[in-house]
VONUVEX-854879 format. One record per residue (C-alpha): residue number from 0; residue in three letters; x, y, z. Coordinates in Angstrom, 1 decimal, padded with zeros to 4 digits, m for minus. Layout:
<recs>
<rec guse="NUM" torse="ALA" u="X" v="Y" w="Z"/>
...
</recs>
This chain:
<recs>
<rec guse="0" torse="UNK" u="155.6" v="065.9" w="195.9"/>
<rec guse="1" torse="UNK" u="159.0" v="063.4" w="195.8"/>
<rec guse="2" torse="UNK" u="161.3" v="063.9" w="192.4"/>
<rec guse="3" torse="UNK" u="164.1" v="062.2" w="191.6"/>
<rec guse="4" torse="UNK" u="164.9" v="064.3" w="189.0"/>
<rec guse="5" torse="UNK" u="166.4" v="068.3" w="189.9"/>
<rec guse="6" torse="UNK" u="163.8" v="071.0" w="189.4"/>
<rec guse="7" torse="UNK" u="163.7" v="074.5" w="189.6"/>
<rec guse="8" torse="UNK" u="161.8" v="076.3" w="192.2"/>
<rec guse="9" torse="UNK" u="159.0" v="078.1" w="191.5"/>
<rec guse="10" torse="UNK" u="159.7" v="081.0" w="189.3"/>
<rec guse="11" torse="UNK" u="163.5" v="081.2" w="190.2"/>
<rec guse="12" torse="UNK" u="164.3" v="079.2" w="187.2"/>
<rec guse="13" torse="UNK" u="167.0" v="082.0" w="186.3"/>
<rec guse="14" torse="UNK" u="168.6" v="085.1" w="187.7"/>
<rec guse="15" torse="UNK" u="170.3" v="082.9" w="190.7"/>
<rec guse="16" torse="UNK" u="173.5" v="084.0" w="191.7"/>
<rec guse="17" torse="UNK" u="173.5" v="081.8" w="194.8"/>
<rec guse="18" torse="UNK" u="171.6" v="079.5" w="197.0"/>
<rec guse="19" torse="UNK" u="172.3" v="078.3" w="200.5"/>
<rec guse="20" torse="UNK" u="170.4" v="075.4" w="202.1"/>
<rec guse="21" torse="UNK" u="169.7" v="074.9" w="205.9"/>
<rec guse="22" torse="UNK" u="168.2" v="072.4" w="208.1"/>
<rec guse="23" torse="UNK" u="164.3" v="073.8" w="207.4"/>
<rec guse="24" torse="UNK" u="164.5" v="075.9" w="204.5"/>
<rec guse="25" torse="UNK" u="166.5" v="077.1" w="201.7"/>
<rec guse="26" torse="UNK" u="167.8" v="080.7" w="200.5"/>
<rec guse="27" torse="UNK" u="168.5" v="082.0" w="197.2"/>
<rec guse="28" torse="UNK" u="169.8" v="085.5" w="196.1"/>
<rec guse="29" torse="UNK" u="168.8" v="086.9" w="193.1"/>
<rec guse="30" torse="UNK" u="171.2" v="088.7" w="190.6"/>
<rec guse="31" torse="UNK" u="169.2" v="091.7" w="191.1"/>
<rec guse="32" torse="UNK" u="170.6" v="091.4" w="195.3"/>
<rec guse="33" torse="UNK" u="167.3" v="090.4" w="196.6"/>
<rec guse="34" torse="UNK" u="167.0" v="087.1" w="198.9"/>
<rec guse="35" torse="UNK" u="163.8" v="084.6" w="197.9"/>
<rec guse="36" torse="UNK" u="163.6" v="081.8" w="200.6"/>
<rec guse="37" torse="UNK" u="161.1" v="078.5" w="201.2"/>
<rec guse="38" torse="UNK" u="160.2" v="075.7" w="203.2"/>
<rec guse="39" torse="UNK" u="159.6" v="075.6" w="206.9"/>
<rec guse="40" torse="UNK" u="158.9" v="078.4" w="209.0"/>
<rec guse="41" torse="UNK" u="158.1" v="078.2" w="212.5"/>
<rec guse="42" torse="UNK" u="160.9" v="080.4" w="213.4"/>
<rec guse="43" torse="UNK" u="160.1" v="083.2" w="211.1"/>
<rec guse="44" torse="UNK" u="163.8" v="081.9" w="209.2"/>
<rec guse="45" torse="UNK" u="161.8" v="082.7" w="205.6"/>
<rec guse="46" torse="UNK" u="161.8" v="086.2" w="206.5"/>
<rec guse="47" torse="UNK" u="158.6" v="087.7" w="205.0"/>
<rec guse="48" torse="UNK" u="157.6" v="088.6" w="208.2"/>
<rec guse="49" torse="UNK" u="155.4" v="085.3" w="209.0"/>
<rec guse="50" torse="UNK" u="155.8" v="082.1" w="210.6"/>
<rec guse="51" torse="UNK" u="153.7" v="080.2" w="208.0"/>
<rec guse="52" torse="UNK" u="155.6" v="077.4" w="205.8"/>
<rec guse="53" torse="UNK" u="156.2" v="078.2" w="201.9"/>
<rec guse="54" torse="UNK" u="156.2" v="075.5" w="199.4"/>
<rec guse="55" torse="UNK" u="157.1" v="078.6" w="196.7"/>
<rec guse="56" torse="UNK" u="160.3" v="081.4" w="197.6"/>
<rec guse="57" torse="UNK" u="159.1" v="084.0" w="199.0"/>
<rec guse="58" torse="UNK" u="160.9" v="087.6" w="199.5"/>
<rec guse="59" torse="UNK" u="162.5" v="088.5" w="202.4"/>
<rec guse="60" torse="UNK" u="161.0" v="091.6" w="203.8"/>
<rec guse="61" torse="UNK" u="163.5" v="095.1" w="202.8"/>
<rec guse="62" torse="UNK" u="165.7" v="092.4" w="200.8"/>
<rec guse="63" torse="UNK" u="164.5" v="093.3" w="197.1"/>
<rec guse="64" torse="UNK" u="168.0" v="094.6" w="196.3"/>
<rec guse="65" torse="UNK" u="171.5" v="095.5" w="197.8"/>
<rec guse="66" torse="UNK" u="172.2" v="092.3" w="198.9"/>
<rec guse="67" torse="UNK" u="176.0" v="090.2" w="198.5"/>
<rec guse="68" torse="UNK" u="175.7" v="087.1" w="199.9"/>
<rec guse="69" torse="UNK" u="173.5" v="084.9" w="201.8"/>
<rec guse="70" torse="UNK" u="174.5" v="082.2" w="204.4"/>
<rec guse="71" torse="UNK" u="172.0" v="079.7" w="206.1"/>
<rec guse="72" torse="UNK" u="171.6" v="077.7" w="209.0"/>
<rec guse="73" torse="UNK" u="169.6" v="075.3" w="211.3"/>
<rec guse="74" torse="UNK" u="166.5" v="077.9" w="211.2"/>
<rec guse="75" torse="UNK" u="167.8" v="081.2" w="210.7"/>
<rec guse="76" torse="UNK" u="169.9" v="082.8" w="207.8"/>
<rec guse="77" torse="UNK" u="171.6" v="086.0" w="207.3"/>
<rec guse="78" torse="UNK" u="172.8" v="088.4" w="204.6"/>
<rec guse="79" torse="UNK" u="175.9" v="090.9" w="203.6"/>
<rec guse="80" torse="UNK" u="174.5" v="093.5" w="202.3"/>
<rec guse="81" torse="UNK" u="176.1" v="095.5" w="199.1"/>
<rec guse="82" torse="UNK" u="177.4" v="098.2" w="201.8"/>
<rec guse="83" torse="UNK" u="178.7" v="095.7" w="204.1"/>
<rec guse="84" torse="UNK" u="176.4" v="095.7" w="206.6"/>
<rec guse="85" torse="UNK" u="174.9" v="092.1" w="208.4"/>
<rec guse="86" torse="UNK" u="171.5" v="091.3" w="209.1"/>
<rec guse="87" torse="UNK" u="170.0" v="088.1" w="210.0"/>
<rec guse="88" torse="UNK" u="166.7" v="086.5" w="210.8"/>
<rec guse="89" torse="UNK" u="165.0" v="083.6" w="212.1"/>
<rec guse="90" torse="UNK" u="165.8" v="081.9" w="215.2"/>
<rec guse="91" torse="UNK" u="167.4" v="083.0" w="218.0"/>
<rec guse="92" torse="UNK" u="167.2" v="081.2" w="221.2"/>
<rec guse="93" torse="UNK" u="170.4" v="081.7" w="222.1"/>
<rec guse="94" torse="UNK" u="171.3" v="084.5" w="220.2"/>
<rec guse="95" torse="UNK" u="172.2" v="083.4" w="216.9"/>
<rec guse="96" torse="UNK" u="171.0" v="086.6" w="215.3"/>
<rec guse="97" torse="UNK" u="173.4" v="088.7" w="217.2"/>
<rec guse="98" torse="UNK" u="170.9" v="092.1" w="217.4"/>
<rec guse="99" torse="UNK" u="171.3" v="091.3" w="221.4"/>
<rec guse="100" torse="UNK" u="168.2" v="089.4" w="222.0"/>
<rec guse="101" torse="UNK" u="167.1" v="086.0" w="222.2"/>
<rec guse="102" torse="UNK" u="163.8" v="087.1" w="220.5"/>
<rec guse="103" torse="UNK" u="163.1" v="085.3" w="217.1"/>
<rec guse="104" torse="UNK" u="162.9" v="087.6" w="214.5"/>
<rec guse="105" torse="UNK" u="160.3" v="087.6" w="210.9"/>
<rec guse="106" torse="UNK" u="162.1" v="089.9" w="209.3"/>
<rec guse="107" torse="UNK" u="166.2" v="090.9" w="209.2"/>
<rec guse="108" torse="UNK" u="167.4" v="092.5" w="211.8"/>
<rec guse="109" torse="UNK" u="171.0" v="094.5" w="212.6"/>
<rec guse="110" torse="UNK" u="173.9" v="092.7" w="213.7"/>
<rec guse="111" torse="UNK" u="175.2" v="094.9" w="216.9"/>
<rec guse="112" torse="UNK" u="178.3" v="096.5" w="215.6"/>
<rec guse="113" torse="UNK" u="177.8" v="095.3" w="211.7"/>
<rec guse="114" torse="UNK" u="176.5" v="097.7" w="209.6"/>
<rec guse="115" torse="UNK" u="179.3" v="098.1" w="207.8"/>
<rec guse="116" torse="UNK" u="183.0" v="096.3" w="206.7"/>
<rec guse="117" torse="UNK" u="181.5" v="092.9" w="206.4"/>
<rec guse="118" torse="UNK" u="182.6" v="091.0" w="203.9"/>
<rec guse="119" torse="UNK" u="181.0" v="087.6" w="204.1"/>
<rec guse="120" torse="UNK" u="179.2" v="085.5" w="207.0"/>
<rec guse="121" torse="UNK" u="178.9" v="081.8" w="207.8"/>
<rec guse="122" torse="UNK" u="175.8" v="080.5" w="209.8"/>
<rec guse="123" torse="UNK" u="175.7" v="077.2" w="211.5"/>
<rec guse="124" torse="UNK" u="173.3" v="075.9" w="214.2"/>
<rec guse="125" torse="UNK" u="172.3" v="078.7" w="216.1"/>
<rec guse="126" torse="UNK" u="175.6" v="080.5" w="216.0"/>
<rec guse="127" torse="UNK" u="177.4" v="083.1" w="212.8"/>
<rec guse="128" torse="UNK" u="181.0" v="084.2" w="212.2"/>
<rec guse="129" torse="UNK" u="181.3" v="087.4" w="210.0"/>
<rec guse="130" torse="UNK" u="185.0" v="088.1" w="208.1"/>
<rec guse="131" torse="UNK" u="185.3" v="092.2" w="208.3"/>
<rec guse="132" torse="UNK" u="187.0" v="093.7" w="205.5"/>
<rec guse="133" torse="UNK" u="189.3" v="094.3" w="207.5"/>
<rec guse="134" torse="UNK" u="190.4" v="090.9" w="208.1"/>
<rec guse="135" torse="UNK" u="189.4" v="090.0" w="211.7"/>
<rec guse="136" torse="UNK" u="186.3" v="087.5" w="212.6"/>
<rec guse="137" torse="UNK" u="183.3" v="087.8" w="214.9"/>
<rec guse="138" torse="UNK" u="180.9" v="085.5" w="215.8"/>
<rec guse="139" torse="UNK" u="178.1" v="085.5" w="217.7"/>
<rec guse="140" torse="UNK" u="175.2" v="083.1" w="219.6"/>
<rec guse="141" torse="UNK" u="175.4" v="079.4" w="220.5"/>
<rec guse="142" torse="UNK" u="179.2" v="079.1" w="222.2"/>
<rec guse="143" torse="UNK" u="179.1" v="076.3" w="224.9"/>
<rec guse="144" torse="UNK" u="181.5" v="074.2" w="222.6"/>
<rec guse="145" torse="UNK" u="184.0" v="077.1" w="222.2"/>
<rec guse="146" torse="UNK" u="182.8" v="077.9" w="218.9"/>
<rec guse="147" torse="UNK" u="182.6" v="081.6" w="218.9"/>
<rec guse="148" torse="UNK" u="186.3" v="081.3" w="219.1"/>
<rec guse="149" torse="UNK" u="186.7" v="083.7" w="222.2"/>
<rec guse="150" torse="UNK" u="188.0" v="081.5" w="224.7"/>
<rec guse="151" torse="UNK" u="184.7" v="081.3" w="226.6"/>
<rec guse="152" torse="UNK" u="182.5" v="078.5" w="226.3"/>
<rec guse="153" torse="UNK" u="179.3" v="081.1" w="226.8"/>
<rec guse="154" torse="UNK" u="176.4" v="082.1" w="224.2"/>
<rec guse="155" torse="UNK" u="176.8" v="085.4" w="223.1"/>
<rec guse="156" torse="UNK" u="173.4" v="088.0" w="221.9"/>
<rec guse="157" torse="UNK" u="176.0" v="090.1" w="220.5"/>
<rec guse="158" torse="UNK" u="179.1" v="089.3" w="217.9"/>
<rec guse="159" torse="UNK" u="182.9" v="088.6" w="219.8"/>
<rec guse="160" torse="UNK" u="186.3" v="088.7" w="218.4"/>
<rec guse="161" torse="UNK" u="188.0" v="085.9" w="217.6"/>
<rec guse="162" torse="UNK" u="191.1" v="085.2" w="219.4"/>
<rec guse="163" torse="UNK" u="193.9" v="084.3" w="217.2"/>
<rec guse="164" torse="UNK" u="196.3" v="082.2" w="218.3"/>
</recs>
């Protein structure tokens, strides 16, 4: 159904402390930590551990609670968890999730080396950048325009430091 006027998704019409919005499908996180997300899902990028489409959020499987923040991309999304640690879901052709695989992924799974001292992440299109608490970035899948930031114009499974200048 079109709309020109906003409305709110199917019962998240409060307790929203963020939403991200990708290509296929959208994201939000709850103000109790868990992640809700909805629309297309082909690459398993909802996260319930399906690949059917959702016209209503649905959870995103061991995502109820403890999570920070939430960041979205073509069709696969990723979290910060409340303990610092980075998961990430959908797909991952080229190794956007960064668990070292090209294997999509229904539910979150680890990002190699990232279970703790992350303090936010950025997903794009088939690629993710993660700022450690510590200050240094990694990033991690599609790289053939140098956007991992390593000085290698390769994908990567797995996350790579940023070089700085």
């Amino acid at each position: 159904m079109k709309t020109s006027a906003p409305v709110s998704p199917l019962g998240l019409s409060s307790g929203i402390a963020a939403i991200a919005a990708g290509q296929y499908q959208t994201c939000a996180l709850t103000t109790s930590g868990g992640v809700q997300c909805w629309g297309e899902n082909d690459s398993g990028q909802l996260g319930n551990g399906s690949t059917v489409d959702s016209h209503v959020p649905v959870g995103v499987v061991g995502l109820s609670t403890g999570v920070a923040a939430i960041s979205v991309g073509f069709s696969e999304a990723c979290a910060v968890t409340t303990t610092g640690g980075a998961l990430c879901w959908g797909d991952n052709y080229v190794g956007g999730l960064g668990d070292n695989s090209t294997t999509n992924s229904s539910v979150p799974v680890a990002v190699s080396g990232s279970s703790t001292g992350i303090s936010s992440i950025a997903v794009g299109n088939g690629s993710a950048c993660a700022l450690a608490t510590a200050g240094n970035i990694t990033c991690w899948g599609y790289g053939i325009y140098d956007q991992l930031g390593n000085g290698s114009a390769m994908n990567s499974p797995v996350p790579v430091n940023v070089v700085e200048p």
